[in-house]
mmCIF entry with sequence, helices, sheets and N, C-alpha, C, O atoms, coordinates in Angstrom:
data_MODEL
# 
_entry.id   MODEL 
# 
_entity.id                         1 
_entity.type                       polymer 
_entity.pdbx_number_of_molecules   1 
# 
_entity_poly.entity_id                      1 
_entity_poly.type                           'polypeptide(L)' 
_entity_poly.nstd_linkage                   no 
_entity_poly.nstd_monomer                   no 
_entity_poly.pdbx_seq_one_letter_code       
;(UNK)(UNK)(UNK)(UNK)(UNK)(UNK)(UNK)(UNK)(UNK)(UNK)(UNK)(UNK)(UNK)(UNK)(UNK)(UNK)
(UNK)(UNK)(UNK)(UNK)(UNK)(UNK)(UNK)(UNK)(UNK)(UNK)(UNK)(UNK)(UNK)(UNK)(UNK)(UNK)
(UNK)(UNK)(UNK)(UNK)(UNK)(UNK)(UNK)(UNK)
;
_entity_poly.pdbx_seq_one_letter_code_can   XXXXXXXXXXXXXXXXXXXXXXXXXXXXXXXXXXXXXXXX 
_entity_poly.pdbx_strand_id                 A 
# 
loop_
_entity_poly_seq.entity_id 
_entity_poly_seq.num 
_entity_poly_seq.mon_id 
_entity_poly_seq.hetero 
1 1  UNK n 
1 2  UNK n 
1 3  UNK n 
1 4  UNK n 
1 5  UNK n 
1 6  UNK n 
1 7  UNK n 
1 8  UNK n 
1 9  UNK n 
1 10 UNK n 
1 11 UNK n 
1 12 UNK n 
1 13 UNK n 
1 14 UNK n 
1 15 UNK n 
1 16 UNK n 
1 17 UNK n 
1 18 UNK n 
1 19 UNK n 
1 20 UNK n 
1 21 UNK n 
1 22 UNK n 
1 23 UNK n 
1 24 UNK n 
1 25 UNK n 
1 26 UNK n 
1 27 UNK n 
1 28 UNK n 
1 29 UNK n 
1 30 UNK n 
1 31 UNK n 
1 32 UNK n 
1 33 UNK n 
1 34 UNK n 
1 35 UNK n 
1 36 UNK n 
1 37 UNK n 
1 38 UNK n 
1 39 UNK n 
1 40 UNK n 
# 
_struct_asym.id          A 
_struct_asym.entity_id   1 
# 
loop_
_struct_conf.conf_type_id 
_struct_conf.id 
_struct_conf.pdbx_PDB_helix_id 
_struct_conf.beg_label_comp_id 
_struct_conf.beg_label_asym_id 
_struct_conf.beg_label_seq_id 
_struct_conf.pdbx_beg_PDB_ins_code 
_struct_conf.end_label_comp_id 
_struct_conf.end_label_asym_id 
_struct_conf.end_label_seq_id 
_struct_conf.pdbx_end_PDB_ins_code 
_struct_conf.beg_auth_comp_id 
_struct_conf.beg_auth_asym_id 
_struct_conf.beg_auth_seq_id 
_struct_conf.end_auth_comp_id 
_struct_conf.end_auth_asym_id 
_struct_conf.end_auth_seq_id 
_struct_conf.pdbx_PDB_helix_class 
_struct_conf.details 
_struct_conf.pdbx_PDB_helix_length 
HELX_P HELX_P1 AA1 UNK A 25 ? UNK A 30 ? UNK A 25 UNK A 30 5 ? 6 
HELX_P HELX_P2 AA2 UNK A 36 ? UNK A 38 ? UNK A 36 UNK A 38 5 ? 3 
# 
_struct_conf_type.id          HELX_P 
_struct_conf_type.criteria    ? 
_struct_conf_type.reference   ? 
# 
_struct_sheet.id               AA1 
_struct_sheet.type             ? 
_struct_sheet.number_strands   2 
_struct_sheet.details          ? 
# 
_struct_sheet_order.sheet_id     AA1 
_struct_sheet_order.range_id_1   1 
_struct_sheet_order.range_id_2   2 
_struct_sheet_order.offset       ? 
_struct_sheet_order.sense        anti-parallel 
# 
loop_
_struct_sheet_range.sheet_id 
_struct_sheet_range.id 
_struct_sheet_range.beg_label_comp_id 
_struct_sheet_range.beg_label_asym_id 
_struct_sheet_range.beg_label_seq_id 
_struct_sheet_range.pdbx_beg_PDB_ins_code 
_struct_sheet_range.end_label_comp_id 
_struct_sheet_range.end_label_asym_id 
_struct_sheet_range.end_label_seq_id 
_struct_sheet_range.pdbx_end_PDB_ins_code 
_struct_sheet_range.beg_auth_comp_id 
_struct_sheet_range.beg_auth_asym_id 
_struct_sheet_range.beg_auth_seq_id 
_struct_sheet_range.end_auth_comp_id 
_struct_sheet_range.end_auth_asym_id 
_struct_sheet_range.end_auth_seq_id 
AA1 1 UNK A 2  ? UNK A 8  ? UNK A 2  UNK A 8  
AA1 2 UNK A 11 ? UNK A 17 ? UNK A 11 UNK A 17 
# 
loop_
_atom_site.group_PDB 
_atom_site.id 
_atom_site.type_symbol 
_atom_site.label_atom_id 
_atom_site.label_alt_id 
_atom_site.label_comp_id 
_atom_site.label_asym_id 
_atom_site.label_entity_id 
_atom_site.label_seq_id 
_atom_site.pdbx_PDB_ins_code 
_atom_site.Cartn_x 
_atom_site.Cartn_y 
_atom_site.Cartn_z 
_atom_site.occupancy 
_atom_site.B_iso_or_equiv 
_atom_site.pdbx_formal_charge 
_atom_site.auth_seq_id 
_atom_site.auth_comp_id 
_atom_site.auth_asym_id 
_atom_site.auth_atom_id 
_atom_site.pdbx_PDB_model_num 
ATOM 1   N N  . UNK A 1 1  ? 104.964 91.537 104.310 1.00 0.00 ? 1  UNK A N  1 
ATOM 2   C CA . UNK A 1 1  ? 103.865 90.945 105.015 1.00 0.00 ? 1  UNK A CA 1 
ATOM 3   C C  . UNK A 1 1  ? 102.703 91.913 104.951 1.00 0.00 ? 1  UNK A C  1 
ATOM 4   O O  . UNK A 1 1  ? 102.794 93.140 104.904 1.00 0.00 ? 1  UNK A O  1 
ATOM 5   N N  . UNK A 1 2  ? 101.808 91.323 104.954 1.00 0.00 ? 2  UNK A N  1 
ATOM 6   C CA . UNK A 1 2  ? 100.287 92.296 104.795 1.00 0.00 ? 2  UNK A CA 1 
ATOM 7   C C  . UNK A 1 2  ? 99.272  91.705 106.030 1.00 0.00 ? 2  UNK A C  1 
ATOM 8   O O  . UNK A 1 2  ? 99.150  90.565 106.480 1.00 0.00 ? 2  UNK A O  1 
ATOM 9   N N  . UNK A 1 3  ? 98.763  92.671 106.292 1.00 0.00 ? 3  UNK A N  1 
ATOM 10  C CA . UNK A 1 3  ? 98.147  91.886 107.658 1.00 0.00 ? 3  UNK A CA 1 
ATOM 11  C C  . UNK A 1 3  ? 96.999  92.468 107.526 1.00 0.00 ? 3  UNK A C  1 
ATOM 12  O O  . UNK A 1 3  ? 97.095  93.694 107.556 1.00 0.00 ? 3  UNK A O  1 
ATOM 13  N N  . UNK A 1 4  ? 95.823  92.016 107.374 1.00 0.00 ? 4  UNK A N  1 
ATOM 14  C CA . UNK A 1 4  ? 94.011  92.984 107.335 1.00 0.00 ? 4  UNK A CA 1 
ATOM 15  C C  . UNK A 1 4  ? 93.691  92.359 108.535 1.00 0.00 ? 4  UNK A C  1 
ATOM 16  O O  . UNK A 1 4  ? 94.181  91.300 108.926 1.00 0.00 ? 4  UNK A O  1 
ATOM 17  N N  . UNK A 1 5  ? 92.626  93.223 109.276 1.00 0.00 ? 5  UNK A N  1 
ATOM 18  C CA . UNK A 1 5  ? 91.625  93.057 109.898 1.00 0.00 ? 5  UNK A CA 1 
ATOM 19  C C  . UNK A 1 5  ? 90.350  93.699 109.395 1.00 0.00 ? 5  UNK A C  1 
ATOM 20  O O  . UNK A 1 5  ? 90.439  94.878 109.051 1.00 0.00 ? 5  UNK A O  1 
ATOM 21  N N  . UNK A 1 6  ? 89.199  93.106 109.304 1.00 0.00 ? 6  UNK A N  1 
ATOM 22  C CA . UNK A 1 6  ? 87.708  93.514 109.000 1.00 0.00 ? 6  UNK A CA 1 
ATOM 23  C C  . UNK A 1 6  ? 87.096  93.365 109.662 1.00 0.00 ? 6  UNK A C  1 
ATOM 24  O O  . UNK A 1 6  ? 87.080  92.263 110.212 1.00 0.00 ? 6  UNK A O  1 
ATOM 25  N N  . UNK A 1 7  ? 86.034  94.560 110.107 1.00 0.00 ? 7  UNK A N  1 
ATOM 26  C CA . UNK A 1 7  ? 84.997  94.471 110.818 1.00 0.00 ? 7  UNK A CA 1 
ATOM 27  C C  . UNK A 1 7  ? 83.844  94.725 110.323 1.00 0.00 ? 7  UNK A C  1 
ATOM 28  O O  . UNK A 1 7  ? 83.778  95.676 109.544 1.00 0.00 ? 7  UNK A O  1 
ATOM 29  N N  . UNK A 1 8  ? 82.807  94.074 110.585 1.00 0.00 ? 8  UNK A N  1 
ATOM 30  C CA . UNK A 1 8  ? 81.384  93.916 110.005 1.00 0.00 ? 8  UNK A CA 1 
ATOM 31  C C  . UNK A 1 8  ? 80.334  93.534 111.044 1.00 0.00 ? 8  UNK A C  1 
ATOM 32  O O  . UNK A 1 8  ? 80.562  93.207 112.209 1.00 0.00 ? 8  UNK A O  1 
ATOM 33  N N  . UNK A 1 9  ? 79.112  93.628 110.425 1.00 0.00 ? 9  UNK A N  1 
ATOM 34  C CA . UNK A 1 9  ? 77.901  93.453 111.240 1.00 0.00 ? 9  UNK A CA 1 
ATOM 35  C C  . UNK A 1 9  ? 78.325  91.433 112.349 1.00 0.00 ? 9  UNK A C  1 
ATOM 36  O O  . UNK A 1 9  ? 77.967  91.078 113.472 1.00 0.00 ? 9  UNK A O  1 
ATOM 37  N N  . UNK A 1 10 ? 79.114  90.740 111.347 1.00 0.00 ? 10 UNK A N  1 
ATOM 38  C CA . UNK A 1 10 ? 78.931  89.263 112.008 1.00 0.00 ? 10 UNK A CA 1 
ATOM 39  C C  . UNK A 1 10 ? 80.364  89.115 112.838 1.00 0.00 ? 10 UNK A C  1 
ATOM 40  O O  . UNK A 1 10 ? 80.624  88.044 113.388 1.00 0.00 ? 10 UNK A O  1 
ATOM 41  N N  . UNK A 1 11 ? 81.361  90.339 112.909 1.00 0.00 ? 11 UNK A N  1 
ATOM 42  C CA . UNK A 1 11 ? 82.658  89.954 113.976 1.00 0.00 ? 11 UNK A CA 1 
ATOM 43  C C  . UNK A 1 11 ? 84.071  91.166 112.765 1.00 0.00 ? 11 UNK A C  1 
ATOM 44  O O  . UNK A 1 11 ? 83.994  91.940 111.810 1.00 0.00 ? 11 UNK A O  1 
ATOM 45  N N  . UNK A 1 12 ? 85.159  90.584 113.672 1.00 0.00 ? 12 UNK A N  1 
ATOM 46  C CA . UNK A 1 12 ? 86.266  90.517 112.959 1.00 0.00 ? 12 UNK A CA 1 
ATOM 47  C C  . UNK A 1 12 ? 86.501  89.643 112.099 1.00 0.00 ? 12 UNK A C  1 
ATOM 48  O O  . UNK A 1 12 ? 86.041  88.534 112.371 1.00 0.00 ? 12 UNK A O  1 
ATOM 49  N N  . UNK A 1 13 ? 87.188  89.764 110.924 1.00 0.00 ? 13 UNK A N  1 
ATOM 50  C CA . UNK A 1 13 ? 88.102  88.602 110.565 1.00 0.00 ? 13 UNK A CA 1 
ATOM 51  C C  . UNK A 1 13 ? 89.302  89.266 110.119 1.00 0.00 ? 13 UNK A C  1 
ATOM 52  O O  . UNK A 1 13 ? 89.464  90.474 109.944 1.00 0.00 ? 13 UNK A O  1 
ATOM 53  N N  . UNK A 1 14 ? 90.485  87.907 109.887 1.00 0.00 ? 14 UNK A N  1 
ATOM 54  C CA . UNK A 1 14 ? 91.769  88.860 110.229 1.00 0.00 ? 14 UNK A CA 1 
ATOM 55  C C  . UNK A 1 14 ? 92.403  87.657 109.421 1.00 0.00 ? 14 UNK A C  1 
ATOM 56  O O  . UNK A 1 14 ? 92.182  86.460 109.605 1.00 0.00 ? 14 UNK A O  1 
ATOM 57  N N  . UNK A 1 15 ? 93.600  88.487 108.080 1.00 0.00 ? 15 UNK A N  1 
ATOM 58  C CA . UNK A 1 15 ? 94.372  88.376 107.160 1.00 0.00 ? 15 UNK A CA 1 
ATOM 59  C C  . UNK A 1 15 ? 95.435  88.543 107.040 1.00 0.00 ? 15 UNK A C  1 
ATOM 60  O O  . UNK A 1 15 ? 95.751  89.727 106.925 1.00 0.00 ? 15 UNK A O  1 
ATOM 61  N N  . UNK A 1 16 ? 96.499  87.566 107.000 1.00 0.00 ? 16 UNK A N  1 
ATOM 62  C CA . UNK A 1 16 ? 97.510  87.388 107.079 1.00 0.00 ? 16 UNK A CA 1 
ATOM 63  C C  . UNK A 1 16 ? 98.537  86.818 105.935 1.00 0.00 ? 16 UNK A C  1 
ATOM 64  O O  . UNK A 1 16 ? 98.750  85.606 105.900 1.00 0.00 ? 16 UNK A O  1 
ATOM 65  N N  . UNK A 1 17 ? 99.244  87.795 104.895 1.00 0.00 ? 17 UNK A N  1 
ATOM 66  C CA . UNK A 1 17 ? 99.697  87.028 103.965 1.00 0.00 ? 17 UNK A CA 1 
ATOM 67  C C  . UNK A 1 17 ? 101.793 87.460 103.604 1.00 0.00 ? 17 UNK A C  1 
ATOM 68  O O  . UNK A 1 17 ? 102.556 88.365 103.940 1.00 0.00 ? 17 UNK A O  1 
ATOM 69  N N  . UNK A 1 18 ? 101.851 86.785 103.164 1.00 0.00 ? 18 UNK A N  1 
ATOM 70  C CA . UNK A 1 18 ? 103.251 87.099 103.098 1.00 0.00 ? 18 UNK A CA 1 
ATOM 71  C C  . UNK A 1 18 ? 103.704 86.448 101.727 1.00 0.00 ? 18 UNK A C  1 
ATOM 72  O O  . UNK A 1 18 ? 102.997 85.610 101.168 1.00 0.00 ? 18 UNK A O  1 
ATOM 73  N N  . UNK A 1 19 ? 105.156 86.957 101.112 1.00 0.00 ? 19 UNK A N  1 
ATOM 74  C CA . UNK A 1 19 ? 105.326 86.571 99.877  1.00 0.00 ? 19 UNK A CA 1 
ATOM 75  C C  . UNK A 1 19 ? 105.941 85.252 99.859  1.00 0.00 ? 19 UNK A C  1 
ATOM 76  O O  . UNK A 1 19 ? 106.607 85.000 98.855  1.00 0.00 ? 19 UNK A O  1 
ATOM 77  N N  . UNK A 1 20 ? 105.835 84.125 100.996 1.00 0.00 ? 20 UNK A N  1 
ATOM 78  C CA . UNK A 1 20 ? 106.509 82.934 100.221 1.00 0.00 ? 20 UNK A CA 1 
ATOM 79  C C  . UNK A 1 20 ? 108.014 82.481 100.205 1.00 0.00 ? 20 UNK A C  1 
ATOM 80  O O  . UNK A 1 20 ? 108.459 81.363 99.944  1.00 0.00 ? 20 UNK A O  1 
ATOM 81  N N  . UNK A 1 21 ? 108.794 83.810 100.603 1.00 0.00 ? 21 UNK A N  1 
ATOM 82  C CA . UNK A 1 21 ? 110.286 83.715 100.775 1.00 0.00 ? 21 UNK A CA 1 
ATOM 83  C C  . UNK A 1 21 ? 111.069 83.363 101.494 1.00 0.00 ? 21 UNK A C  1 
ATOM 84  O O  . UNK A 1 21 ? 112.260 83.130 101.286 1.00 0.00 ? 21 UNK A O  1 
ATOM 85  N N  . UNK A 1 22 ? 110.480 83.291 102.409 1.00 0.00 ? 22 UNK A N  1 
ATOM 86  C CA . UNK A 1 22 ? 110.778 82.923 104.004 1.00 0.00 ? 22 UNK A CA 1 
ATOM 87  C C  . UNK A 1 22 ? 112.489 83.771 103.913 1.00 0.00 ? 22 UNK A C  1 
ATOM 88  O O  . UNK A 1 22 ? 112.971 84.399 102.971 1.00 0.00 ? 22 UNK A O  1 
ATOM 89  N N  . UNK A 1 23 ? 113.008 83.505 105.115 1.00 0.00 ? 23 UNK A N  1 
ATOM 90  C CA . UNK A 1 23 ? 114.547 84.069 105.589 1.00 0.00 ? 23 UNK A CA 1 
ATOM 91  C C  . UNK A 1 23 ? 114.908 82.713 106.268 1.00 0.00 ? 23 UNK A C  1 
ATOM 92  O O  . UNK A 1 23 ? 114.165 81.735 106.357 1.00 0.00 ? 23 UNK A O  1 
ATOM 93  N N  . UNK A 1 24 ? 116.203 82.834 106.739 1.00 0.00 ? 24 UNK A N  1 
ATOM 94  C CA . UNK A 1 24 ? 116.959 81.805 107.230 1.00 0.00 ? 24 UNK A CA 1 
ATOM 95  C C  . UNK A 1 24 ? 117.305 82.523 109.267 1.00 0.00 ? 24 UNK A C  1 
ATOM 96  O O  . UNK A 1 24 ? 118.030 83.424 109.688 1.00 0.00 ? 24 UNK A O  1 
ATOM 97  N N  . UNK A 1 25 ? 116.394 81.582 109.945 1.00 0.00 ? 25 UNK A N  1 
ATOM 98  C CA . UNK A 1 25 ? 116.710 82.625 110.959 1.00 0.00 ? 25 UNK A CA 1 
ATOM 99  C C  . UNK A 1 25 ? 117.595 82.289 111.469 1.00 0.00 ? 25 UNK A C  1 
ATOM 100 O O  . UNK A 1 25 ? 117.659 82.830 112.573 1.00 0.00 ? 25 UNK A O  1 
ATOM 101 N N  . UNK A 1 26 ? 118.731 81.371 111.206 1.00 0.00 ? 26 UNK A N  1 
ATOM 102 C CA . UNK A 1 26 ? 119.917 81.209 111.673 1.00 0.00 ? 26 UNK A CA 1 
ATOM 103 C C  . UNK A 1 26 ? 120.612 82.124 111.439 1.00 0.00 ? 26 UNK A C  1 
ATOM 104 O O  . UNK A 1 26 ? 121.410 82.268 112.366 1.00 0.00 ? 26 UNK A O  1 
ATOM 105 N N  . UNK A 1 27 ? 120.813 83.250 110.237 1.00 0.00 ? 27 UNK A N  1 
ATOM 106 C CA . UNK A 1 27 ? 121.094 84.145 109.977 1.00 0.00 ? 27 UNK A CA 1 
ATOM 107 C C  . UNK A 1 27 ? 120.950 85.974 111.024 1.00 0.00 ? 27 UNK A C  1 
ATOM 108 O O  . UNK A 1 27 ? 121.326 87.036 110.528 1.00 0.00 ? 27 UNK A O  1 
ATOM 109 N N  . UNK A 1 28 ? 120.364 85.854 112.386 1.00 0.00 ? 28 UNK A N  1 
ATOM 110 C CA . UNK A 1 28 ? 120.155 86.699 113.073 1.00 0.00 ? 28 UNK A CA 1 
ATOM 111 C C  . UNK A 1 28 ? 120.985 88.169 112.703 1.00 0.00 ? 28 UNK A C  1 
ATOM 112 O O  . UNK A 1 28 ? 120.459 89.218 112.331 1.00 0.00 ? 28 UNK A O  1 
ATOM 113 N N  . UNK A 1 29 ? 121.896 88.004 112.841 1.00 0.00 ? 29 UNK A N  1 
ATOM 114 C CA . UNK A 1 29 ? 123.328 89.114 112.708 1.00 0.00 ? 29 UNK A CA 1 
ATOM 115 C C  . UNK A 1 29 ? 122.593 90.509 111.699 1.00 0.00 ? 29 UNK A C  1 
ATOM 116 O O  . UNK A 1 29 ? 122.830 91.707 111.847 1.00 0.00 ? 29 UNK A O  1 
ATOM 117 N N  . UNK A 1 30 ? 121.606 89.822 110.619 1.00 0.00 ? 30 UNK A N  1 
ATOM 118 C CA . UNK A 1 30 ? 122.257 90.375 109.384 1.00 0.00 ? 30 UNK A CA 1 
ATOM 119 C C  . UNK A 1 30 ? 120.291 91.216 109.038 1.00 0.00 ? 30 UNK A C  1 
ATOM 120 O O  . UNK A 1 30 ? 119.710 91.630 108.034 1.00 0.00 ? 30 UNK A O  1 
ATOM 121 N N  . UNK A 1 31 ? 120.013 91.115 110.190 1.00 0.00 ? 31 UNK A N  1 
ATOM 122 C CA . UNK A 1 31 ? 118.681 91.164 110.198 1.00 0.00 ? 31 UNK A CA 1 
ATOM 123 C C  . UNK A 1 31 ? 118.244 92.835 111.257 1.00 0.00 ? 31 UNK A C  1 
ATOM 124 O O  . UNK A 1 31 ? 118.285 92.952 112.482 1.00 0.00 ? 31 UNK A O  1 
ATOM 125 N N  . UNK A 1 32 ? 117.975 93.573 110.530 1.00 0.00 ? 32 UNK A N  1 
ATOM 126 C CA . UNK A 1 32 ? 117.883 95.519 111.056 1.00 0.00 ? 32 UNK A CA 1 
ATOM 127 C C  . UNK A 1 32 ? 116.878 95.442 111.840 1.00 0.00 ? 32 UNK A C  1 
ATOM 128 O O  . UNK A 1 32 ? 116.802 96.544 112.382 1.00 0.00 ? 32 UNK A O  1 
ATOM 129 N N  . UNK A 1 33 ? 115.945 94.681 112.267 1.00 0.00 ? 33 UNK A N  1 
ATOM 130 C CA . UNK A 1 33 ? 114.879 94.931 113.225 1.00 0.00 ? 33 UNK A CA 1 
ATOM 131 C C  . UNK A 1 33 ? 115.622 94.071 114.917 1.00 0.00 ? 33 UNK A C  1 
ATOM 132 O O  . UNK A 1 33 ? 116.700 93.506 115.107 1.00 0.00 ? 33 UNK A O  1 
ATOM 133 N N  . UNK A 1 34 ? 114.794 94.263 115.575 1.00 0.00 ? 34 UNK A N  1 
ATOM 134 C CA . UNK A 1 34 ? 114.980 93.273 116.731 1.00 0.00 ? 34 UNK A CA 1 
ATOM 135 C C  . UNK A 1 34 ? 114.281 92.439 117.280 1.00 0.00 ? 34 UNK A C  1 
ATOM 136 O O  . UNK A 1 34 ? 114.498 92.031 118.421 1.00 0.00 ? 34 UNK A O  1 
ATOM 137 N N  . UNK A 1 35 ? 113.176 91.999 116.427 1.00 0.00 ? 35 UNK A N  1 
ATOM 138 C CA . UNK A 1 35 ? 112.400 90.613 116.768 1.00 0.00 ? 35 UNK A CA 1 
ATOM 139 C C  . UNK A 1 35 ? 113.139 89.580 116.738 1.00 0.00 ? 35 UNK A C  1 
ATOM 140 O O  . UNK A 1 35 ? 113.234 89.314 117.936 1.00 0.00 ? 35 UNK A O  1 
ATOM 141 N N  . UNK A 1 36 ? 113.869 88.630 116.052 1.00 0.00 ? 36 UNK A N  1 
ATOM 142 C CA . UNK A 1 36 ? 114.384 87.467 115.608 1.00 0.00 ? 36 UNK A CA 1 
ATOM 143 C C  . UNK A 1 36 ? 116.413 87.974 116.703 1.00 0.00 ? 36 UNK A C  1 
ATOM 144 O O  . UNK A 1 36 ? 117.193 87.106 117.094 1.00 0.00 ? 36 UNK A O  1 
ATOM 145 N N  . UNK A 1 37 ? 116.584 89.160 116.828 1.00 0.00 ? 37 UNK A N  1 
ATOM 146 C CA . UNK A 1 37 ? 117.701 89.101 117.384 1.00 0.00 ? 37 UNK A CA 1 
ATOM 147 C C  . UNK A 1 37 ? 117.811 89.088 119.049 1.00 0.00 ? 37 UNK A C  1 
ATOM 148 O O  . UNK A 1 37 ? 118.824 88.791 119.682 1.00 0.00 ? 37 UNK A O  1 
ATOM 149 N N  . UNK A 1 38 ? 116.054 89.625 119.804 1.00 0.00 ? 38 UNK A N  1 
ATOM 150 C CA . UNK A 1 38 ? 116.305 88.505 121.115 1.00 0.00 ? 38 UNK A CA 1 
ATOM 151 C C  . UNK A 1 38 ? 115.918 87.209 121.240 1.00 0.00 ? 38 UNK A C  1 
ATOM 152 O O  . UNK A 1 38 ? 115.450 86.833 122.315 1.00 0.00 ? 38 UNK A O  1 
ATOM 153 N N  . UNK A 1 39 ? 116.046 86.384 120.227 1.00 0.00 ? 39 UNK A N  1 
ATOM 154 C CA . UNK A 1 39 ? 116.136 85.491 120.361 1.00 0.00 ? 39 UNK A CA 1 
ATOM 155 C C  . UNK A 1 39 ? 117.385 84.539 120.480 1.00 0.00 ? 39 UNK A C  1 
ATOM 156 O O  . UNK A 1 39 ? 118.279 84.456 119.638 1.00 0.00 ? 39 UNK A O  1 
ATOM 157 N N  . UNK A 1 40 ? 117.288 83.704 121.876 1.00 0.00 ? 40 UNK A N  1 
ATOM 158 C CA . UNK A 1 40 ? 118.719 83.165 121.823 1.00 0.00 ? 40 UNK A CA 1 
ATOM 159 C C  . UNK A 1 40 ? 118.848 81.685 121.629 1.00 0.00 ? 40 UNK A C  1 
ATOM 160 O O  . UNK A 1 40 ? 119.963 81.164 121.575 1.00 0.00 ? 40 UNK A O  1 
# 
């Protein structure tokens, strides 16, 4: 995931891109962070 923010004379703007692959979040178990595993 890639995430920009820019700032300039007219504000922020803010970029958000990812490769397309998605995951299966039924899959929780198998996943090393802990966002998606408090989820119940």
């Amino acid at each position: 995931m890639d995430i920009s923010l820019i700032k300039d004379k007219d504000g922020i703007s803010a970029t958000i891109e990812d490769n397309g692959k998605g995951f299966n979040a039924n899959d929780k178990e198998n996943f090393e962070g802990i966002g998606l595993k408090i989820l119940n």
